[in-house]
C-alpha positions in Angstrom: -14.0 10.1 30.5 -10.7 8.1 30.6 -9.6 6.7 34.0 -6.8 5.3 35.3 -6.9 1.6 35.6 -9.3 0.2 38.3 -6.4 -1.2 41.1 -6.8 -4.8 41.8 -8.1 -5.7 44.8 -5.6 -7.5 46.9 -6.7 -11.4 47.9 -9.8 -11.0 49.6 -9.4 -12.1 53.5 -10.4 -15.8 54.4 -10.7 -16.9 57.4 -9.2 -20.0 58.7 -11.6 -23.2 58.1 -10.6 -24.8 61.4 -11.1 -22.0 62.7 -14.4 -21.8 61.9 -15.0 -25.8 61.8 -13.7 -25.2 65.9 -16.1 -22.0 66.6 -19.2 -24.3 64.6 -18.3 -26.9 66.9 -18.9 -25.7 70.9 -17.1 -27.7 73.1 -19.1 -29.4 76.1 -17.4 -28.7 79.3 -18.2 -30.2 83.1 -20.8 -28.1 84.6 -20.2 -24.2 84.7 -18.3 -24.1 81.9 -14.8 -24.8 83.8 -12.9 -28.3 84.6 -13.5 -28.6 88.7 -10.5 -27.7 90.7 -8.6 -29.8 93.0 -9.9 -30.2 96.6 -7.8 -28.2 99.2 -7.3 -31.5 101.2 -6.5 -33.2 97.8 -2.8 -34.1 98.0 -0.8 -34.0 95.0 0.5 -37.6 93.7 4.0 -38.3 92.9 4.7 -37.8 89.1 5.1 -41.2 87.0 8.4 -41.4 85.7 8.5 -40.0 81.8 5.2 -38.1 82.8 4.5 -34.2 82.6 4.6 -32.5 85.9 1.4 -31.6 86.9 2.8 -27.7 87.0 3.1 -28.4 83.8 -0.1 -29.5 82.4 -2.7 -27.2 81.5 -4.9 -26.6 84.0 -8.6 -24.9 84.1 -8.5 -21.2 85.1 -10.3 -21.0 88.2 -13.9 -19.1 87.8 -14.5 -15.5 88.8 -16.0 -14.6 91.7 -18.9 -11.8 90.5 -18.1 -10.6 94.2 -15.1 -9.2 92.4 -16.0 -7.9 89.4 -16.2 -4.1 89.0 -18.8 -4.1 86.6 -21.9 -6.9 86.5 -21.2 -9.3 83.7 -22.7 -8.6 80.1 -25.8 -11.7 79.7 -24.0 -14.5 77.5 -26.0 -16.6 75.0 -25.9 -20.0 75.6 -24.9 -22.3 72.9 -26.3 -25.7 72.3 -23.5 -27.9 73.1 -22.4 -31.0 70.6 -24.0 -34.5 71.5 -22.3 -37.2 70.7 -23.2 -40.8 70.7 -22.5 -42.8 74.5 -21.2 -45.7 71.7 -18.6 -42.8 70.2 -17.7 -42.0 73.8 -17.0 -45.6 74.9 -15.2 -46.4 72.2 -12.7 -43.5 72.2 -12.3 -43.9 76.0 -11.1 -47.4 75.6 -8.1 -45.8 74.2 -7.5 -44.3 77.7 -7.0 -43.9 81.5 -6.7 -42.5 84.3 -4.2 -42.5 86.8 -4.7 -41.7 91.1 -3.5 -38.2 90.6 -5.9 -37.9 88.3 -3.4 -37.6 84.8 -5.1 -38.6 82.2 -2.9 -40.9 79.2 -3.7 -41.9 75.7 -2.7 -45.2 73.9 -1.0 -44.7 70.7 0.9 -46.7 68.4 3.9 -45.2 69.3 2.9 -45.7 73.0 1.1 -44.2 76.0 1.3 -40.2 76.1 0.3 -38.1 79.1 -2.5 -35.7 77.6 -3.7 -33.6 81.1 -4.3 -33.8 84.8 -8.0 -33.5 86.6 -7.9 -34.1 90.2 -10.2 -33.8 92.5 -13.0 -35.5 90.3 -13.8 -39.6 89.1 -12.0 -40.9 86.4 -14.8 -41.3 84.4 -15.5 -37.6 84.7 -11.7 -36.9 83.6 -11.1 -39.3 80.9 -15.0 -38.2 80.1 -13.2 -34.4 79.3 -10.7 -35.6 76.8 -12.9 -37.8 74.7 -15.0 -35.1 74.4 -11.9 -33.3 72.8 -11.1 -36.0 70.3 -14.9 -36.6 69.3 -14.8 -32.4 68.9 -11.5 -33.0 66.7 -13.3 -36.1 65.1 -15.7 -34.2 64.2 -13.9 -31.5 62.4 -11.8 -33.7 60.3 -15.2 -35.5 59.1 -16.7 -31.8 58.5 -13.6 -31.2 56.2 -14.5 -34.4 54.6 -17.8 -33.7 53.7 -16.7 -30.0 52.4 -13.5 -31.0 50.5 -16.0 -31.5 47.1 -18.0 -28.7 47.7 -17.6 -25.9 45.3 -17.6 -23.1 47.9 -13.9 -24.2 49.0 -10.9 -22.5 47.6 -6.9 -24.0 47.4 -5.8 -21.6 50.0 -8.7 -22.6 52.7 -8.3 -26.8 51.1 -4.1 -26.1 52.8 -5.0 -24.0 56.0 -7.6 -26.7 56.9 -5.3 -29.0 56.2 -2.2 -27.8 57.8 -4.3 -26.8 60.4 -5.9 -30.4 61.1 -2.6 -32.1 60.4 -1.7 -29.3 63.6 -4.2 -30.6 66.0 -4.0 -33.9 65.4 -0.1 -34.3 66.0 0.0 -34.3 69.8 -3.9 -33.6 70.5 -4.8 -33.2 74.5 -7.1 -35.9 74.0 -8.2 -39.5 74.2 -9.4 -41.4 71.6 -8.3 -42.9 68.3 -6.1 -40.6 67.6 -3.6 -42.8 65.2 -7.0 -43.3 63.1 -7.6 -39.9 62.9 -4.1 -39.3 61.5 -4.7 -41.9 59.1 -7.5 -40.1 57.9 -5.6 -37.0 57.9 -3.5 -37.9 55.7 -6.0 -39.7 53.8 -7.1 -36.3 52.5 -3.8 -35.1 51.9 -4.1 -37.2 48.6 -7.9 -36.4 47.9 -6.9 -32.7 48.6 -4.3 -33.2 45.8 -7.2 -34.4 43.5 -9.3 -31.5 44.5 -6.6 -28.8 43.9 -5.9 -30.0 40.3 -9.9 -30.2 39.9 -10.1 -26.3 41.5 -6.6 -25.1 39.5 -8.4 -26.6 36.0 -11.3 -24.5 36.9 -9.9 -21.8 37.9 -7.9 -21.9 34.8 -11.5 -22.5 32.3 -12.5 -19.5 35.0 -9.5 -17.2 33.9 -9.6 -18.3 29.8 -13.6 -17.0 30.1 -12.8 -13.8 32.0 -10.2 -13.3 29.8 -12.6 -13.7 26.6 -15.5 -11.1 28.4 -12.9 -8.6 29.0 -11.4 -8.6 25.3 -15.2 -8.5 24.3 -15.7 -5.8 26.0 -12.2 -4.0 24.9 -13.2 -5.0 20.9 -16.5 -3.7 21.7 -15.1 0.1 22.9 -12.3 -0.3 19.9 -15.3 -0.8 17.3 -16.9 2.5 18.7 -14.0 4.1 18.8 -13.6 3.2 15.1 -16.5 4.7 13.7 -16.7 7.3 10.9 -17.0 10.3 13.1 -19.1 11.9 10.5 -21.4 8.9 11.0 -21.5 8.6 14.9 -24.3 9.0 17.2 -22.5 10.3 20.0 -24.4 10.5 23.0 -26.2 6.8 22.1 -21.8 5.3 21.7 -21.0 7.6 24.7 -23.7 5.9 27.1 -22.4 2.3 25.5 -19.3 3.0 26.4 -20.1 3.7 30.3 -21.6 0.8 30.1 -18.6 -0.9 28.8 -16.8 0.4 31.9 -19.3 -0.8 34.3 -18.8 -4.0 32.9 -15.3 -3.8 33.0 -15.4 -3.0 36.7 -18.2 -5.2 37.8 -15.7 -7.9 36.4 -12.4 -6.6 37.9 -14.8 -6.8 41.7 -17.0 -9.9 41.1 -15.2 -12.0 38.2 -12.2 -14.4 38.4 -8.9 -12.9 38.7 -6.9 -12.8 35.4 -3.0 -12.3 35.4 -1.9 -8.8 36.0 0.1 -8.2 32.4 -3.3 -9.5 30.7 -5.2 -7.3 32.4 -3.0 -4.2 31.7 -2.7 -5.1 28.6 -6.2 -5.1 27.9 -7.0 -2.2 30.0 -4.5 -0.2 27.9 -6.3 -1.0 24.8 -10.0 0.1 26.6 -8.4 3.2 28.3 -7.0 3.7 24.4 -10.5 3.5 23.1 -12.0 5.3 25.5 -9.5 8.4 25.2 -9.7 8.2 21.0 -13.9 8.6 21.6 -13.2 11.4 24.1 -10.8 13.1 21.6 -12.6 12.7 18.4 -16.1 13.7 20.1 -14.1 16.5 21.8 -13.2 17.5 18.1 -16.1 16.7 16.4 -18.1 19.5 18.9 -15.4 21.8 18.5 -16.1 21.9 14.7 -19.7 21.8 15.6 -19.6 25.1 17.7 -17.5 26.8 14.8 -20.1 25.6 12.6 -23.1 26.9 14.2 -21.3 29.9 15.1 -20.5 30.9 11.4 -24.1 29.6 10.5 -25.4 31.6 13.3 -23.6 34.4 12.0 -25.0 34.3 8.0 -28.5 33.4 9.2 -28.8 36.5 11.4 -27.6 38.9 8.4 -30.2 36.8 6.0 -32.7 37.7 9.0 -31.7 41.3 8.8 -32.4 41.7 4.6 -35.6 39.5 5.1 -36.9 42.2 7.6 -35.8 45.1 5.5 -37.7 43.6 3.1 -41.1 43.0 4.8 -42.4 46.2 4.1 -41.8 46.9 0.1 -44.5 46.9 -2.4 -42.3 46.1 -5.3 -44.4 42.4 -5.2 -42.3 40.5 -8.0 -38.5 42.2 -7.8 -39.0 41.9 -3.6 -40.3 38.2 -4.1 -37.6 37.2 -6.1 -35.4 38.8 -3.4 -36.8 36.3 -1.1 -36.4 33.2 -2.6 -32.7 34.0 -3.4 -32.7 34.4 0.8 -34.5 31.3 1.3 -31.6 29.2 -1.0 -29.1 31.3 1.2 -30.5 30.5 4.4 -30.3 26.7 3.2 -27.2 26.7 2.3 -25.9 28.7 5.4 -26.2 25.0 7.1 -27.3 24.8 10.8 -26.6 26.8 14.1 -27.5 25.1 17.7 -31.2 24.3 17.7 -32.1 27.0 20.2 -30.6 30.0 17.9 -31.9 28.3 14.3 -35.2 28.1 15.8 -35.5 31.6 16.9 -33.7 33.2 13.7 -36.1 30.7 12.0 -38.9 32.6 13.5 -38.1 36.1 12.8 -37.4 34.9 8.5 -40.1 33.4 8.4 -42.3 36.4 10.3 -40.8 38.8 7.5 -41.7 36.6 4.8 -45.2 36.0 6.3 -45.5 39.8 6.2 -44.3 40.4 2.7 -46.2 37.9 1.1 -49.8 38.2 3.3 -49.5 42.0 2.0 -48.9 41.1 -1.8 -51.6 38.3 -1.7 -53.8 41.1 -0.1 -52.7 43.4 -3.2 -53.2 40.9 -5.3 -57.1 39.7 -4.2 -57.5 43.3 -4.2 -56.2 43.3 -8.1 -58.5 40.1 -9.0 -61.5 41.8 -7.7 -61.0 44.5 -10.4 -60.1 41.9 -13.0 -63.5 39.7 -12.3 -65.3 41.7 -15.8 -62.2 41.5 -18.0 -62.8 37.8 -17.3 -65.7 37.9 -18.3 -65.5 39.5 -21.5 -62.3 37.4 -22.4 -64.8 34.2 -21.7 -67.4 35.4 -24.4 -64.6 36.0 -26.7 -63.2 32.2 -26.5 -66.9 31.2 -27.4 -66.4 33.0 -30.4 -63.3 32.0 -31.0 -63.7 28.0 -30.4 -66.9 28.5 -32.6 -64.5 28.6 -35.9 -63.7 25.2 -35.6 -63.2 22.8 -37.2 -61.9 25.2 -40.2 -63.9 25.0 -43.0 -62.9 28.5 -44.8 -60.1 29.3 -43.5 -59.8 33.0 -45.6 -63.2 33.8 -42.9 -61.7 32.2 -40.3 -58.7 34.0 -40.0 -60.5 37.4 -40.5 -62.7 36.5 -37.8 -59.5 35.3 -35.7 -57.9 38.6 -35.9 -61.1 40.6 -34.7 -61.4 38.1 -31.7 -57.3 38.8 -30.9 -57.7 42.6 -31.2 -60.5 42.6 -28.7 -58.6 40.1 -26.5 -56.0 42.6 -25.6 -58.7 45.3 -25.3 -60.5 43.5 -22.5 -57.2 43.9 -20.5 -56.0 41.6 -17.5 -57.8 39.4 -16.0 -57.0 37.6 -12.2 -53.8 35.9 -11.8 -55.8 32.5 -11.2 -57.0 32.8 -14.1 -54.5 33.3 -16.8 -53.0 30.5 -17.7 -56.7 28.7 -18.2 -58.2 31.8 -20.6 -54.4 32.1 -22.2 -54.5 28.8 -22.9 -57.5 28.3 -24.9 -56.9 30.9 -27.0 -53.8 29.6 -28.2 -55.4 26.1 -29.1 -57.8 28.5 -31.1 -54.6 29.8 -32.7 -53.0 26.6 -33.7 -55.9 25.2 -35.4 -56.1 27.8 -37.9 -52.6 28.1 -38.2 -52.3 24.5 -38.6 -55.4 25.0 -41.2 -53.2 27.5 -43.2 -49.9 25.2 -43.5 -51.9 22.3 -44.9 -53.4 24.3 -47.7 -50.2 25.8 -48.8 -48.7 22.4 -49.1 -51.4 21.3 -51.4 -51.4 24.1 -53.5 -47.5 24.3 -53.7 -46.5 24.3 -57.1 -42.9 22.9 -56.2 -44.8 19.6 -54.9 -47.2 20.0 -57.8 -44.3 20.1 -60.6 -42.8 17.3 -59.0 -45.9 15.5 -58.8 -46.2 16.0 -62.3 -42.7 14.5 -63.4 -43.0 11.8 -61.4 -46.1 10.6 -63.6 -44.6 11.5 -66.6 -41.3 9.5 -65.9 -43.7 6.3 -64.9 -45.8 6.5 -68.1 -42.4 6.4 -70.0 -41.2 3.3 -67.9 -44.7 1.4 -68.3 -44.5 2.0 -72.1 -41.0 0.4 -72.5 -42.0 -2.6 -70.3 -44.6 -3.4 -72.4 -42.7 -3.1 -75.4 -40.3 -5.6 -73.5 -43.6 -7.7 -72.6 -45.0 -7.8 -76.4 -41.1 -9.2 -77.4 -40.9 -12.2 -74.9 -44.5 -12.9 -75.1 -43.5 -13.6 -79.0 -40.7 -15.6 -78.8 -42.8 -17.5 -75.7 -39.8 -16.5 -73.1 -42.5 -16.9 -70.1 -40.0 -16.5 -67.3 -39.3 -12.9 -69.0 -42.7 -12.5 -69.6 -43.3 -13.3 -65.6 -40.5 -10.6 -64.7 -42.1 -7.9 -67.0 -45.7 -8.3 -66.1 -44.6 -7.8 -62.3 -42.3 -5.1 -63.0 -45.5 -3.5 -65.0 -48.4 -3.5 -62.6 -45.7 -2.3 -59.6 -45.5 0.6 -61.7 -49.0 1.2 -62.2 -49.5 1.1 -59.0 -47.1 3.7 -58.3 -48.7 6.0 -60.9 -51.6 5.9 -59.3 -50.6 7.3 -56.0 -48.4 9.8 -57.9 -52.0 11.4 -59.9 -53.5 10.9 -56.7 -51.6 13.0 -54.9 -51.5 15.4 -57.6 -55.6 15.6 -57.6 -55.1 16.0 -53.7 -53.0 19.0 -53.9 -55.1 21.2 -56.6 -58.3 20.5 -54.9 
């Protein structure tokens, strides 16, 4: 499962904004496409002095005859070209002219500039060519204006467009305001400065929140990883953890760029994670196979004495047999669930056929027990008839007749036995219980005592009232209070004494 680290992509291309402000922004040529050439009879005009030669000007490339092309041309789409307002037009053109060789200047601060040459065609047609450039370059300077807020524009494309404005605008081939367009140039050179600290602050919020998803999702694979491996679900973490690294990647592609040593730093603690889960898993299965092996292995012996079992008739010794089997096959533990399931089977077929036989042995048996149930029934009538136990010499004669029939009537059905066993014992205990109270009552240990104890109070009582006549005649009556109390307590014990005497004779 581990994987060495995702690369970083390297900085996505972007293409040049004034590039693509220029390609947004069609130029509108003369007709065909083309500026018109000079007329053969056209002579030039001699260069002003400080001007360009005219060799040196750029000049139109001069529009190919089909006649001459080996294959037909491919159909072209035509674009829409840029209208711009007559009032724009006018006002750019006032910053030019157009001399009789048909150069064309510009009027800067810094003084008039030579921009291009069209012969052969009216000065409003030439000077109308190089408006048309500035108003195109106006145009994308007040495009960049409008997008240098926007949020889909990055440092590196806020310094090519600049770079690339601040380019054209220099020296432009064209006639207009072009020392106001500078000016505004560099006019965005300071709100570009604003922008780039507004971009490099969100970059950096950008980075600190990339950087806090990708430690959530290293902490997240380091708490899996940290689980009791005796408690883990493994496929459930396992499938969490490839998600982890989905996350991770989806991040690495579509998230803000962090700083390479954060972002190996981190990745070493995922990849760490990730490889601990592989190894402990890889260990915990091992142990698991050994397991089930060795369980595997005890279960199919326990299956082997359970079916060499299946057959005996030796009901209780065989059925003991097989519940010490059953407490060995739970303690064996668990093989895969494809092997426990069919050793499971075959146990529990032998046990099925063991015990099915016996309980057929055994209906068999209770069948032939049904009468000596019903003989042992009409003796528990007898028997419950003795109580309650009112002679108990009769009763236990009786008793003993019922018992030595009891055993005479022989088994009765398994079913049954505890219910017809149990009655007969309450039988039992009654009488017996009978028995033990008489012989305390007629104990002559509990009688003697009985009598000494009445004998000793009599004795007592006679002295207090002696004591009771004395303070009565010298008219003590606290003494007398004392001794009268002390007198009828006794009496009152004397009493229960003979009672209990009487009790135990009758």
């Amino acid at each position: 499962m581990s994987e060495s680290i995702p690369g970083s992509n390297g900085p996505d291309h972007v293409e040049d904004p004034a590039e693509q402000e220029q390609a947004a922004t069609p130029r509108t040529e003369p007709a065909g496409g083309q500026e018109p050439q000079r007329a053969p009879s056209a002579q030039p005009a001699p260069p002003r002095p400080g001007a360009p030669k005219p060799s040196a000007l750029r000049r139109p490339k001069p529009p190919t005859s089909p006649a001459a092309s080996v294959a037909p041309a491919a159909p072209v789409t035509p674009v829409a070209p840029v209208v711009h307002d007559a009032a724009d037009e006018a006002r750019a053109a006032g910053f030019g002219r157009v001399d009789d060789d048909g150069t064309v200047y510009v009027r800067e601060n810094a003084g008039e500039r030579s921009v291009g040459q069209y012969p052969g065609v009216s000065t409003d047609e030439a000077l109308s060519l190089y408006v048309r450039r500035y108003l195109d370059l106006a145009a994308k300077v007040t495009l960049f204006e409008t997008r240098l807020d926007s949020a889909d524009l990055s440092v590196r494309e806020i310094d090519q467009t600049l770079a690339k404005l601040s380019e054209e605008t220099a020296e432009p081939a064209a006639v207009g305001d072009l020392d106001a367009l500078r000016t505004r140039v560099e006019g965005l050179q300071e709100r570009a400065t604003e922008r780039r600290k507004q971009l490099d602050a969100e970059r950096a919020a950008a980075k600190d929140r990339a950087v806090e998803a990708r430690t959530a999702i290293v902490e997240a694979a380091e708490a899996i990883a940290g689980t009791d491996p005796s408690k883990m679900q493994w496929r459930p973490a396992g499938e969490e953890l490839r998600g982890l690294l989905d996350r991770w990647k989806d991040a690495q592609r579509h998230g803000p760029r962090i700083d390479r040593p954060t972002e190996e730093s981190l990745w070493k603690r995922f990849s760490h994670a990730r490889t601990a889960f592989d190894r402990e898993r890889r260990h915990f299965f091992a142990e698991l196979e050994q397991r089930n092996a060795s369980a595997k292995a005890a279960k199919e012996r326990l299956v082997a004495e359970a079916e060499s079992l299946q057959h005996s008739t030796d009901w209780g010794a065989t059925a003991g047999a097989y519940r010490d089997l059953m407490t060995q096959w739970k303690a064996a533990g668990r093989a895969n669930r494809k092997d426990d399931d069919a050793l499971w089977a075959r146990f529990r077929a032998a046990q099925d056929a063991f015990f099915g036989a016996r309980d057929e042995a055994n209906a068999a048996i209770d069948a032939e027990y049904g009468e000596n149930l019903k003989a042992k029934e009409k003796l528990l009538v007898e028997a419950e008839a003795l109580l309650p136990v009112t002679d108990l010499a009769s009763a236990k004669a009786a008793l003993r007749d019922i018992q030595d029939r009891w055993e005479d009537a022989g088994k009765v059905p398994r079913g049954d036995i505890q219910r017809v066993e149990g009655r007969l014992r309450a039988v039992e205990t009654a009488v017996r219980d009978a028995e033990d109270a008489r012989w305390k009552r007629t104990n002559p240990e509990t009688q003697a005592r009985a009598e000494g104890a009445a004998a000793q109070l009599e004795d007592a009582i006679a002295g207090l009232e002696s004591e009771l006549a004395a303070a009565e005649a010298s008219g003590d009556r606290r003494a007398v209070e004392q001794l009268e109390t002390a007198i009828a307590a006794r009496r009152s014990w004397l009493e229960q004494v003979v009672q209990a005497a009487e009790d135990s004779r009758g």
